[in-house]
C-alpha positions in Angstrom: 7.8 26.2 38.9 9.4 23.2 40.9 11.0 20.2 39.8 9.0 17.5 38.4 7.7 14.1 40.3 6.5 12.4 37.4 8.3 9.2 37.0 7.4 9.5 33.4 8.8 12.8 32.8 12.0 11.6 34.7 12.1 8.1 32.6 12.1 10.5 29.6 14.7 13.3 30.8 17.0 10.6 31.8 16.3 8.9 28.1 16.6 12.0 26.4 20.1 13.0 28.3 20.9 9.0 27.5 20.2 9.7 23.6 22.6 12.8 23.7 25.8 11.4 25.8 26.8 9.6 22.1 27.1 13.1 20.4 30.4 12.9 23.3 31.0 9.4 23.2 29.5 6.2 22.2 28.6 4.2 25.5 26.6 1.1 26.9 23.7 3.4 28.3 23.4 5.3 24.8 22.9 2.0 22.5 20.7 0.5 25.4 18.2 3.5 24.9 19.2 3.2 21.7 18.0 -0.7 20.8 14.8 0.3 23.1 13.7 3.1 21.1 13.8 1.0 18.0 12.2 -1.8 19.5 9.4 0.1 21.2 9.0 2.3 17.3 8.9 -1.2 15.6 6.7 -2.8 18.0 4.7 0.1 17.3 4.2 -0.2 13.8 3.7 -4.2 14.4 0.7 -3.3 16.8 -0.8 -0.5 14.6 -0.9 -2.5 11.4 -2.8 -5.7 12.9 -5.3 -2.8 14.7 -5.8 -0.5 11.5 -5.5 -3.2 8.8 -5.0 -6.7 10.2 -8.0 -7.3 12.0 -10.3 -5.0 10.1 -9.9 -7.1 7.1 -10.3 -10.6 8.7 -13.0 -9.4 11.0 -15.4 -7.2 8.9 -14.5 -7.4 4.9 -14.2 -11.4 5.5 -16.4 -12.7 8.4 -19.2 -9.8 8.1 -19.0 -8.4 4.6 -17.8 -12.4 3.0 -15.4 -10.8 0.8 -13.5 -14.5 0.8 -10.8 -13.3 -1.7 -9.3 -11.3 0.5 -7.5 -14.5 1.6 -5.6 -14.8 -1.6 -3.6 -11.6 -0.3 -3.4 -13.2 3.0 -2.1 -16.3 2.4 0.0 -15.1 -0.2 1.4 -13.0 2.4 2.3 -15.4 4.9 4.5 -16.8 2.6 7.2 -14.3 3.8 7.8 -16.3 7.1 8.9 -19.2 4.5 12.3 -17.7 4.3 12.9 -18.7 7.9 12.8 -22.5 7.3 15.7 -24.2 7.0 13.8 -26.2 3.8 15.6 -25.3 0.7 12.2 -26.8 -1.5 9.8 -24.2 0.7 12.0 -21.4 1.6 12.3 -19.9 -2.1 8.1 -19.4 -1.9 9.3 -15.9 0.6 10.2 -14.3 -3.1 6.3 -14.8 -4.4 5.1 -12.1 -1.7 8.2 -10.1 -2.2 8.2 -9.8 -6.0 3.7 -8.5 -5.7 5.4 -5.8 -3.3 8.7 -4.9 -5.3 5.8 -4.5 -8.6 2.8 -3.1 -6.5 5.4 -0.5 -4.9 6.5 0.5 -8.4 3.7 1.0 -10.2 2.3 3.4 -7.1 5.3 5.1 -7.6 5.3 5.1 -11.4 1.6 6.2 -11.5 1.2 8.4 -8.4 4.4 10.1 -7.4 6.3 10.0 -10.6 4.1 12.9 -12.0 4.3 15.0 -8.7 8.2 14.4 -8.2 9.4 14.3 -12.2 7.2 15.8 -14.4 6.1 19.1 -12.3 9.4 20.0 -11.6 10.8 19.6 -15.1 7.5 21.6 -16.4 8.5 23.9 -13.6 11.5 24.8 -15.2 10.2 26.5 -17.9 9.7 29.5 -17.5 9.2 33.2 -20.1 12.8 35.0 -20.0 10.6 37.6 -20.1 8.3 39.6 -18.5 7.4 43.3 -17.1 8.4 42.5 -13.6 12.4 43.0 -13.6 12.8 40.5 -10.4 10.4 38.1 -11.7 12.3 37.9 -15.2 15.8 38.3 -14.0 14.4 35.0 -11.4 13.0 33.4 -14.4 16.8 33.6 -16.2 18.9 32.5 -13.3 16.4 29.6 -12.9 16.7 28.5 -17.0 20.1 28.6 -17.3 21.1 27.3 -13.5 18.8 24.0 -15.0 20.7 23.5 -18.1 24.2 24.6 -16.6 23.5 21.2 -14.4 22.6 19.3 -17.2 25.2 20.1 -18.8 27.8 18.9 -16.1 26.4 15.5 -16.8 26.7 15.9 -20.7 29.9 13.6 -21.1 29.2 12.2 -24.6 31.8 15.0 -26.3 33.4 17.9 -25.0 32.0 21.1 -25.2 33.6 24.3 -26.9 35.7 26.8 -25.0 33.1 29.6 -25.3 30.5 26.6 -23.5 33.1 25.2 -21.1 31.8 28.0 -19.1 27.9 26.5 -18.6 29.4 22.7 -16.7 31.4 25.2 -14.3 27.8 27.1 -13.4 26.3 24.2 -12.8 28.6 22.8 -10.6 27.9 26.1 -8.5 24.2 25.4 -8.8 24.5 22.1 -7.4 26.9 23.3 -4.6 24.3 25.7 -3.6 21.1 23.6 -3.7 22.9 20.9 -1.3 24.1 23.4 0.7 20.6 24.8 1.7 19.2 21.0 1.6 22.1 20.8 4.5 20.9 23.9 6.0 17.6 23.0 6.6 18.3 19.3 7.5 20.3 21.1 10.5 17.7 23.8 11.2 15.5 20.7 11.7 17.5 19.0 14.1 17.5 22.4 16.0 14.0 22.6 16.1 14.2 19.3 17.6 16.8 19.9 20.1 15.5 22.9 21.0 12.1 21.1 21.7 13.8 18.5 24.2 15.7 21.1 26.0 12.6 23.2 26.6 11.1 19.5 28.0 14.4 19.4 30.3 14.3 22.5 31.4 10.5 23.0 32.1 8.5 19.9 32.3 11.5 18.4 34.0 13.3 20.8 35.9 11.0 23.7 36.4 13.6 26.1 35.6 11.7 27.6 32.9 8.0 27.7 31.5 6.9 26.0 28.7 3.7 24.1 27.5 5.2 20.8 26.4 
């Protein structure tokens, strides 16, 4: 393998190395790359929206299909560019649009994600103490009590009794643990990453190695 003479493959290797010189030192190169990655991600999002939902809706559920009260959604919607007049008696209309997404948002959440992220892990909680597997019951224990050990920690309305002082103390360990492997695999995720873009450096870009990125 050779060196690459892609000009795209060098305008990313030179991005990419740009990106990584502020884990050394912030610098004028780094937040350039930096402002054009999040102006090329939200320009991004601006184009896909008008293409997948934007012009779909005014072109075939309005003009073709006449579904007219799609409109009210529209127009309602346009009155989030209000807040950049300098009209005290218009630019208060921005909130109307604002306050449908603040209550649409919630209720998705309430109706949709609330059972998935609430109530299926507290039902997953409870488990039978026991059972003829030994792991399976001794995993079944450690799982019970590590739940109420945490709850407890956050039980402030009276202290507890010497013999239960022990449970808060437990559960502080619990917690410990569980954000120590959420840390763990936040980092083993950003390694999967860098290791992707050094593989890109090394093979797309410098041919010192083979790779199929």
């Amino acid at each position: 393998m050779q060196i690459s003479t892609s000009f795209a493959v060098w305008l990313t290797a030179g991005m990419t190395l740009a990106i990584y010189s502020g884990v050394y030192k912030e610098n004028p190169i780094y937040r350039l790359v930096e402002h054009i990655y999040v102006g090329v991600s939200a320009g991004n999002g601006i184009v896909s929206t008008i293409d997948n939902y934007a012009k779909p809706t005014i072109t075939i559920d309005i003009f073709q299909n006449g579904t007219y009260s799609y409109l009210i959604p529209i127009l309602i919607g346009l009155l989030v560019y209000t807040r950049f007049s300098k009209n005290r008696n218009i630019n208060w209309l921005n909130r109307i649009p604002l306050a449908f997404w603040v209550g649409i948002g919630s209720a998705v959440v309430l109706t949709k994600n609330f059972k998935a992220n609430f109530i299926s892990q507290v039902t997953a909680t409870f488990m039978p103490m026991i059972n003829n597997d030994p792991l399976i019951m001794v995993n079944n224990i450690v799982m019970v009590v590590g739940v109420l050990s945490v709850l407890s920690y956050f039980f402030f309305s009276f202290e507890l009794p010497k013999g239960l002082n022990v449970f808060p103390k437990f559960g502080r360990y619990i917690m410990m643990i569980g954000f120590g492997a959420a840390y763990g695999n936040t980092v083993l995720s950003r390694m999967s990453v860098l290791l992707g873009r050094l593989q890109f450096l090394l093979g797309n870009w410098l041919g010192i190695i083979e790779t199929r990125i």
